[in-house]
N, CA, C and O atoms as a GROMACS GRO file, in nm:
protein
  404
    1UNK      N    1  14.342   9.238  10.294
    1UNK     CA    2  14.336   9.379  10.258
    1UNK      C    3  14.242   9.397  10.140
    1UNK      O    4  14.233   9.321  10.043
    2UNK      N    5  14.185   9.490  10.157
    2UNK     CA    6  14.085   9.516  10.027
    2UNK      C    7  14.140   9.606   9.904
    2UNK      O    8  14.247   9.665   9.911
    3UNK      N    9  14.060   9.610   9.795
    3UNK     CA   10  14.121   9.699   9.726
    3UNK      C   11  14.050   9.768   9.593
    3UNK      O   12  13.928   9.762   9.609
    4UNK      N   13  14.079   9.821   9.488
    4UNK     CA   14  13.910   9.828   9.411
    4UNK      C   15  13.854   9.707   9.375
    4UNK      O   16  13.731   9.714   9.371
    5UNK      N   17  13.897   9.603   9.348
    5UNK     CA   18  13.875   9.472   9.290
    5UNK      C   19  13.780   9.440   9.420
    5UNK      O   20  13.719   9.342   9.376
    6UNK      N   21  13.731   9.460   9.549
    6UNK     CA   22  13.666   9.399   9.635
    6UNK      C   23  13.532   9.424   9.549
    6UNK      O   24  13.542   9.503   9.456
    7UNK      N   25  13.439   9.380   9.566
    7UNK     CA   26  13.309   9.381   9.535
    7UNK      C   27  13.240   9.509   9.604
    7UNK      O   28  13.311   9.544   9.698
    8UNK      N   29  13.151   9.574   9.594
    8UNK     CA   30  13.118   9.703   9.672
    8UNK      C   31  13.029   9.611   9.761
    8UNK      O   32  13.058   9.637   9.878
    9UNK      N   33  12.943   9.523   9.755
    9UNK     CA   34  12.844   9.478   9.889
    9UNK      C   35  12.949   9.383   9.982
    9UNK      O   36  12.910   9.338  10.089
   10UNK      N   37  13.133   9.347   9.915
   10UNK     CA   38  13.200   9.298  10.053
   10UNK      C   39  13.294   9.418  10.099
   10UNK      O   40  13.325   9.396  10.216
   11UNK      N   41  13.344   9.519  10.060
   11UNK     CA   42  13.398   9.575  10.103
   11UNK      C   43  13.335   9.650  10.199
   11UNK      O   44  13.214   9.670  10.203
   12UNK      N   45  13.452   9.708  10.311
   12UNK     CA   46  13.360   9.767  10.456
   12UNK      C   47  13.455   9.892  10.452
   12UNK      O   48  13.578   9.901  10.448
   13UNK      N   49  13.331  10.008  10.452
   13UNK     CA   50  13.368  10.125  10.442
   13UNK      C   51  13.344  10.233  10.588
   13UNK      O   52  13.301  10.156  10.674
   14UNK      N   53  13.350  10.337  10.632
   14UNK     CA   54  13.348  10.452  10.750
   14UNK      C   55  13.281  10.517  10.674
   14UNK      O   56  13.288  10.486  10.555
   15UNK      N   57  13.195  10.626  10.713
   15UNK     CA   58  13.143  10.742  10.665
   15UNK      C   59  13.086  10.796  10.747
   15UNK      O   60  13.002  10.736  10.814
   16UNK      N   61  13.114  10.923  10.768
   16UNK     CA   62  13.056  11.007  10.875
   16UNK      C   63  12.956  11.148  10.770
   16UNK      O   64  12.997  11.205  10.669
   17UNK      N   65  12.830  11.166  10.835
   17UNK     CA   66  12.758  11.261  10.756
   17UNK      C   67  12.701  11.369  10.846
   17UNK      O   68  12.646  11.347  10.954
   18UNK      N   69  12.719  11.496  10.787
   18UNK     CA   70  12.623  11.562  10.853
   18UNK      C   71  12.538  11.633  10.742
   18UNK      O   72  12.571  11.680  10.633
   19UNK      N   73  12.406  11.623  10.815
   19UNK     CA   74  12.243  11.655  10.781
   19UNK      C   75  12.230  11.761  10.767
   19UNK      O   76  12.239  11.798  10.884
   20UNK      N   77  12.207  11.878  10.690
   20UNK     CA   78  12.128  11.992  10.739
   20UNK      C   79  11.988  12.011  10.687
   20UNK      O   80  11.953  11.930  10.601
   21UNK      N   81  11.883  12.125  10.732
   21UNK     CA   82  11.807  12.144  10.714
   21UNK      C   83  11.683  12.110  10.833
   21UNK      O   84  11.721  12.123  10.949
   22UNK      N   85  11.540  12.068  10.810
   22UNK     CA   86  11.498  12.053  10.904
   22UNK      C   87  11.449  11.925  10.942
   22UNK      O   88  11.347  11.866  10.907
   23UNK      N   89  11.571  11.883  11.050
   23UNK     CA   90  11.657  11.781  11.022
   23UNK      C   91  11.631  11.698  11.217
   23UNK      O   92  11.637  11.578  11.244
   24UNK      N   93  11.603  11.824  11.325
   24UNK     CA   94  11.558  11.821  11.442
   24UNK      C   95  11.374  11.788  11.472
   24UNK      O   96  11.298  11.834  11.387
   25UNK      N   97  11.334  11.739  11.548
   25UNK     CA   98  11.215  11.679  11.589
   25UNK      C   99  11.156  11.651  11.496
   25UNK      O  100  11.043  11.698  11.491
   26UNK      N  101  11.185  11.592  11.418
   26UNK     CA  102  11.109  11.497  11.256
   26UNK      C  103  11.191  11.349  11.302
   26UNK      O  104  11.225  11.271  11.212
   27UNK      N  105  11.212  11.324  11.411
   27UNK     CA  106  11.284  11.153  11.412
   27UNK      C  107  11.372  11.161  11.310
   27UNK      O  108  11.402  11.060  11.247
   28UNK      N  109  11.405  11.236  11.293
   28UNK     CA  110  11.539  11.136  11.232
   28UNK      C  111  11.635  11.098  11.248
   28UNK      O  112  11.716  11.064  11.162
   29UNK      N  113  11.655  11.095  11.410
   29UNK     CA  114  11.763  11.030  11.492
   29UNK      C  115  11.702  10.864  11.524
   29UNK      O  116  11.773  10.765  11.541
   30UNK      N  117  11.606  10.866  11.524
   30UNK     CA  118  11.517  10.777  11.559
   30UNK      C  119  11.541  10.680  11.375
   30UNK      O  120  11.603  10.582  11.335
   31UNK      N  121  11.491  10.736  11.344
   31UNK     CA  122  11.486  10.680  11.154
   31UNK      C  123  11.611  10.625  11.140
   31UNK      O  124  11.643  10.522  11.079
   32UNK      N  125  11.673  10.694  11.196
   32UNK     CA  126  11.841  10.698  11.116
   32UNK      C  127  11.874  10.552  11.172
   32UNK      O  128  11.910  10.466  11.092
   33UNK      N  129  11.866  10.532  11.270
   33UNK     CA  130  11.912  10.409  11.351
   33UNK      C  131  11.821  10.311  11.323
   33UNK      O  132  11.872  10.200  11.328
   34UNK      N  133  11.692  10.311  11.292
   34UNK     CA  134  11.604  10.222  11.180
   34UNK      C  135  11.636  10.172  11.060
   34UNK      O  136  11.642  10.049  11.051
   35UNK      N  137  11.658  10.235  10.967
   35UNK     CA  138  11.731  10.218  10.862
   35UNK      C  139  11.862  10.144  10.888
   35UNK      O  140  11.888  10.038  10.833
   36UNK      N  141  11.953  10.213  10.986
   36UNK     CA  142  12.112  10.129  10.951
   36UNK      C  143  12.096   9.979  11.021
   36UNK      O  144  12.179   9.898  10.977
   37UNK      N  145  11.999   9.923  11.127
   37UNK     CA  146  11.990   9.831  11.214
   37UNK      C  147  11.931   9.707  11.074
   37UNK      O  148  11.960   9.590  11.048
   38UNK      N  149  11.834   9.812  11.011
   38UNK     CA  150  11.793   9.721  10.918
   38UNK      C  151  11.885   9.684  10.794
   38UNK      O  152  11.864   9.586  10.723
   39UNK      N  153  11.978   9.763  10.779
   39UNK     CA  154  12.078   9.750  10.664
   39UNK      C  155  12.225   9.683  10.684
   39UNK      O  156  12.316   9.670  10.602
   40UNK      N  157  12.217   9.641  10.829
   40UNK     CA  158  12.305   9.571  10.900
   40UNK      C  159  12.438   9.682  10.964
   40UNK      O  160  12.528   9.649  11.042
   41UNK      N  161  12.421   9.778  10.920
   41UNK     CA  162  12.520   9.877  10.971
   41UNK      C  163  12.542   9.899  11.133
   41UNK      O  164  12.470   9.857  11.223
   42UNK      N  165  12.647   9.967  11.143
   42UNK     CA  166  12.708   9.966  11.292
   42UNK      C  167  12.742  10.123  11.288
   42UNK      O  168  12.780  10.178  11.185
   43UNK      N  169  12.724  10.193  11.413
   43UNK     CA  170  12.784  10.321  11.402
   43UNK      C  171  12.684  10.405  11.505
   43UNK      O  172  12.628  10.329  11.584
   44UNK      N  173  12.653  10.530  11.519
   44UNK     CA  174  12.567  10.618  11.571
   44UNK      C  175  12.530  10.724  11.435
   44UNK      O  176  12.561  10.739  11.317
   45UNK      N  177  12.402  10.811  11.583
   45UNK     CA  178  12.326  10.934  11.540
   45UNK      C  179  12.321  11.010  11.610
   45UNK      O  180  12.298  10.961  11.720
   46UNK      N  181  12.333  11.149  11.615
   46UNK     CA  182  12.312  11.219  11.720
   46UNK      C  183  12.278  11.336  11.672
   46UNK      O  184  12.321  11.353  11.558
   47UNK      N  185  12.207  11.440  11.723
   47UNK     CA  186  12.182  11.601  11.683
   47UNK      C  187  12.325  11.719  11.723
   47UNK      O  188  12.392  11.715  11.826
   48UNK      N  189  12.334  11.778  11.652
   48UNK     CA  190  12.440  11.858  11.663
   48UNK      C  191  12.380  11.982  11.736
   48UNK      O  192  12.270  12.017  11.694
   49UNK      N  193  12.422  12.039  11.813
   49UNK     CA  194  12.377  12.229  11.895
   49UNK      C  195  12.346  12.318  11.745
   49UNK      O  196  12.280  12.419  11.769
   50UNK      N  197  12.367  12.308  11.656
   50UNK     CA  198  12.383  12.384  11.536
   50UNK      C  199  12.278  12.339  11.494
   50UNK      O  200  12.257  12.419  11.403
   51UNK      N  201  12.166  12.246  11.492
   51UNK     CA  202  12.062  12.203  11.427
   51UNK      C  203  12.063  12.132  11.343
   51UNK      O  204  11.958  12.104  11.286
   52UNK      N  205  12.198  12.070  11.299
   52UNK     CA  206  12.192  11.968  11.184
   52UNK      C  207  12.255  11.863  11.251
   52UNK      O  208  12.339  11.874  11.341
   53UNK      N  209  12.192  11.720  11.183
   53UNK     CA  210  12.244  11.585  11.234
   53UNK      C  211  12.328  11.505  11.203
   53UNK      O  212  12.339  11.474  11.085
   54UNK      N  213  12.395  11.458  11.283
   54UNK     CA  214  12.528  11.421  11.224
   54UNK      C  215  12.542  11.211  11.270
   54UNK      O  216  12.503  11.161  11.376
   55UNK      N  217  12.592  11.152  11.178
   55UNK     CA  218  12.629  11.018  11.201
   55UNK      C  219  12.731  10.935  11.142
   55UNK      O  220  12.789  10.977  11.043
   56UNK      N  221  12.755  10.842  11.182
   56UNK     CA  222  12.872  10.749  11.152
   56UNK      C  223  12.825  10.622  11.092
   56UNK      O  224  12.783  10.525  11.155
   57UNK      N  225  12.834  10.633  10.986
   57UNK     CA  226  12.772  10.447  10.941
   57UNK      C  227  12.934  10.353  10.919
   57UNK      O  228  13.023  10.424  10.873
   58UNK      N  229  12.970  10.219  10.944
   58UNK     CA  230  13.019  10.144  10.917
   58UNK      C  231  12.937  10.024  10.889
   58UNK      O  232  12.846   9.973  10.954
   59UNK      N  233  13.008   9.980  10.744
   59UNK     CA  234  12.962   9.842  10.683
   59UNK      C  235  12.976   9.847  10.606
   59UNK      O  236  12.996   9.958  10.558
   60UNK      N  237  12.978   9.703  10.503
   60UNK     CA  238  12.984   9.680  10.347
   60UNK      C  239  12.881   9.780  10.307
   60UNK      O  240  12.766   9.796  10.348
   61UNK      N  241  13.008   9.896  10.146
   61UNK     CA  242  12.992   9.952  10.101
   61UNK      C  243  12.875   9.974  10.014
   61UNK      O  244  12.870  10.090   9.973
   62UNK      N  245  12.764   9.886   9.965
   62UNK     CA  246  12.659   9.872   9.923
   62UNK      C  247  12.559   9.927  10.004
   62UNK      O  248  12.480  10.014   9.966
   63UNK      N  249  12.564   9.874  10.123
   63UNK     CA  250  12.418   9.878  10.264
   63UNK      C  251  12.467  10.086  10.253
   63UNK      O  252  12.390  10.178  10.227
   64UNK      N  253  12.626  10.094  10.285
   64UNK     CA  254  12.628  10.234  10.379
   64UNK      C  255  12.553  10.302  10.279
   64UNK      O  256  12.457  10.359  10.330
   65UNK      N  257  12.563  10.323  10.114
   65UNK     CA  258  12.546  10.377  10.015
   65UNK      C  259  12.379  10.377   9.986
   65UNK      O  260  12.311  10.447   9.910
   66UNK      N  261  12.344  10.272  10.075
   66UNK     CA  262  12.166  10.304  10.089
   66UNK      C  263  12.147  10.401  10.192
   66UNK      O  264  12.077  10.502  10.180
   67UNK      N  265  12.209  10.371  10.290
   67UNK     CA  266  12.163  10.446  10.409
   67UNK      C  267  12.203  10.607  10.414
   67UNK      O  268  12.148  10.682  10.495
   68UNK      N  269  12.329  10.663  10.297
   68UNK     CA  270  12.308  10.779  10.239
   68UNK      C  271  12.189  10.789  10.168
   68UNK      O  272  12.086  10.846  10.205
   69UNK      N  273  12.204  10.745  10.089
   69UNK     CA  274  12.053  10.810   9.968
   69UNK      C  275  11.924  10.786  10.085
   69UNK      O  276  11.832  10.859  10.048
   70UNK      N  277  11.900  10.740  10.164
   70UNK     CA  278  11.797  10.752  10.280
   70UNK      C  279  11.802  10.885  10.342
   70UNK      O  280  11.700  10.950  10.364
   71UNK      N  281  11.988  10.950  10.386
   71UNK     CA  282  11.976  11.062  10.468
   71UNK      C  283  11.937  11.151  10.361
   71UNK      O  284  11.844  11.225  10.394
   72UNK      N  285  11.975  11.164  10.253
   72UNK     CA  286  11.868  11.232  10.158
   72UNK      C  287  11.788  11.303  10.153
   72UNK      O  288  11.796  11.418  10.110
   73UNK      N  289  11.663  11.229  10.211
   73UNK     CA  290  11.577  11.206  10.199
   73UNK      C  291  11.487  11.265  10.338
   73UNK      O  292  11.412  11.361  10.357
   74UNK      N  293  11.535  11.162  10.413
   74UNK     CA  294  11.534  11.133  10.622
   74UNK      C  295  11.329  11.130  10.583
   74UNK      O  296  11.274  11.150  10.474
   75UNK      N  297  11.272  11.100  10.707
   75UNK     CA  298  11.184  11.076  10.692
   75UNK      C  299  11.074  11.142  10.673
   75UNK      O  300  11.081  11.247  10.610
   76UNK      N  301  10.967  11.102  10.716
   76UNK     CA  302  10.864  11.244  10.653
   76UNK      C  303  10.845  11.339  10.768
   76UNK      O  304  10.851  11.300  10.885
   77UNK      N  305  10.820  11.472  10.731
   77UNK     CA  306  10.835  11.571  10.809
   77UNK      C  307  10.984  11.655  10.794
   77UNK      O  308  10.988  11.777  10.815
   78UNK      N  309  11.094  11.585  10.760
   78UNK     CA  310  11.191  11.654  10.735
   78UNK      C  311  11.236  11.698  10.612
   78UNK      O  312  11.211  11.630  10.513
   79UNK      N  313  11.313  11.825  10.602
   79UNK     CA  314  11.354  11.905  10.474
   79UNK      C  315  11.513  11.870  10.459
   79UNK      O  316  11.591  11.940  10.524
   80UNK      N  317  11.551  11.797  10.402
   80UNK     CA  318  11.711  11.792  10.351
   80UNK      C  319  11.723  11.854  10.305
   80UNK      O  320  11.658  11.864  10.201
   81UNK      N  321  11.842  11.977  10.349
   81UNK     CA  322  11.872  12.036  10.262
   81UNK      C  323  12.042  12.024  10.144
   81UNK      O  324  12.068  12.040  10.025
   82UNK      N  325  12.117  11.986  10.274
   82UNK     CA  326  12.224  11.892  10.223
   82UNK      C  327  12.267  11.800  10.301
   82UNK      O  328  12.220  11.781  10.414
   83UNK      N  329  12.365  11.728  10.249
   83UNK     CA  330  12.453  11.603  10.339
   83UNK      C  331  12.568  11.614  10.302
   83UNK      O  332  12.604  11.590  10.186
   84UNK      N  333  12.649  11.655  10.399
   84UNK     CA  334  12.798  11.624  10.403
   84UNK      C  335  12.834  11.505  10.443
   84UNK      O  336  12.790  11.443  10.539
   85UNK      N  337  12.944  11.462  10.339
   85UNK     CA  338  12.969  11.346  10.354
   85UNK      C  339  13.130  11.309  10.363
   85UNK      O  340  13.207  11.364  10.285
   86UNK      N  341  13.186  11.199  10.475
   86UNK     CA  342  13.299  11.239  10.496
   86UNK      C  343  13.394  11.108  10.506
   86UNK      O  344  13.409  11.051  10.614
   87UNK      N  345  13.458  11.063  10.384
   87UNK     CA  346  13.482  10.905  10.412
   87UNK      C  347  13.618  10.881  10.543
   87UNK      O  348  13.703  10.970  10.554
   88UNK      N  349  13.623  10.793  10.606
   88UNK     CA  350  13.723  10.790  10.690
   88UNK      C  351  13.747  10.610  10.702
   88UNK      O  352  13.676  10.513  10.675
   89UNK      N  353  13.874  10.629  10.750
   89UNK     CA  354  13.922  10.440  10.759
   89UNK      C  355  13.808  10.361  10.854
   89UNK      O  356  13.719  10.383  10.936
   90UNK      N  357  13.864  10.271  10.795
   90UNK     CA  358  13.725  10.190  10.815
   90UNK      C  359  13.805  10.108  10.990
   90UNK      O  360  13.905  10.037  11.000
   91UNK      N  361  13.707  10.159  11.101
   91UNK     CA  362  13.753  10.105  11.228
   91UNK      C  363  13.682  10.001  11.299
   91UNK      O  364  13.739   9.954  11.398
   92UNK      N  365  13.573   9.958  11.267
   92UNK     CA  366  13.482   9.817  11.317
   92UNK      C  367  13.494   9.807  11.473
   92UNK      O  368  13.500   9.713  11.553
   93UNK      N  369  13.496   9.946  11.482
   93UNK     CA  370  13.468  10.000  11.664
   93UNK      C  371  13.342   9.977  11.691
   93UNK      O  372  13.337  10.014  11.808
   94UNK      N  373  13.214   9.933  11.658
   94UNK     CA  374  13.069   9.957  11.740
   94UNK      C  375  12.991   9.844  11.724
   94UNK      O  376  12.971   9.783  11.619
   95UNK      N  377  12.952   9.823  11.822
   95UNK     CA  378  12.857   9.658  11.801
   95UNK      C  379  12.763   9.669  11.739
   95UNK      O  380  12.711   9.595  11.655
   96UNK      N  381  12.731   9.793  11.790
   96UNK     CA  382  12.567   9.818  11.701
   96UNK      C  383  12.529   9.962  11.670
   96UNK      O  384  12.589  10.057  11.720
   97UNK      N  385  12.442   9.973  11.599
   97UNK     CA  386  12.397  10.128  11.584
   97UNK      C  387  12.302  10.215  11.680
   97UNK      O  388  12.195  10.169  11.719
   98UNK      N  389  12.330  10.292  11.702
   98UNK     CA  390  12.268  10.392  11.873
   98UNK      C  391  12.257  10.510  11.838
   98UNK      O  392  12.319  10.554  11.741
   99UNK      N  393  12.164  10.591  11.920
   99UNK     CA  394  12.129  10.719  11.897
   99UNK      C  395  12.226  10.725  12.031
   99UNK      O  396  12.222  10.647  12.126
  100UNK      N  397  12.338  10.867  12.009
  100UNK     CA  398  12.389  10.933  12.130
  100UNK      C  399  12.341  11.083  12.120
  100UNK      O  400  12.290  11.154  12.033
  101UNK      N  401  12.390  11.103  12.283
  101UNK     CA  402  12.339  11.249  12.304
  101UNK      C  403  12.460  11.358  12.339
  101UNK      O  404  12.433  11.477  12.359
   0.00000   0.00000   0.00000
């Protein structure tokens, strides 16, 4: 069991985010799953009907905490305007990280 005493790069955290702004056809469904594949994360990306993007990162709490300050950001061409951010138990449901539709 973990607890604050875990280290933040061993502890494994859930976080679900949603994107707003202009946040659709700038890849950053594409990015998003770049970034977490490279940060070792597990989880999805997908576009929401509402225009903002929404995803699930799982992994040690260090990597997920990059791959926020990335959605931030998202890549070039896109306008962040905010990120909701939404911690949830940590379920080590996904082999890998995927864009869904």
């Amino acid at each position: 069991m973990e607890d604050e005493r875990t280290p933040l790069s061993k502890r494994l955290v859930r976080v679900r985010v949603r994107i707003s702004g202009i946040v659709q056809g700038v890849f950053f469904r594409a990015s998003t799953r770049h970034i977490a594949l490279e940060l070792g994360l597990k989880g999805w990306v997908r576009n929401l009907p509402d225009g903002k993007v929404e995803a699930v990162f799982e992994g040690e709490e260090e990597r997920v905490l990059k791959a926020l300050e990335w959605c931030r950001r998202g890549p070039p061409g896109a306008k962040v305007e905010r990120v909701e951010e939404f911690y949830e138990p940590y379920k080590g449901e996904f082999e890998t990280f995927r864009v869904i539709w």
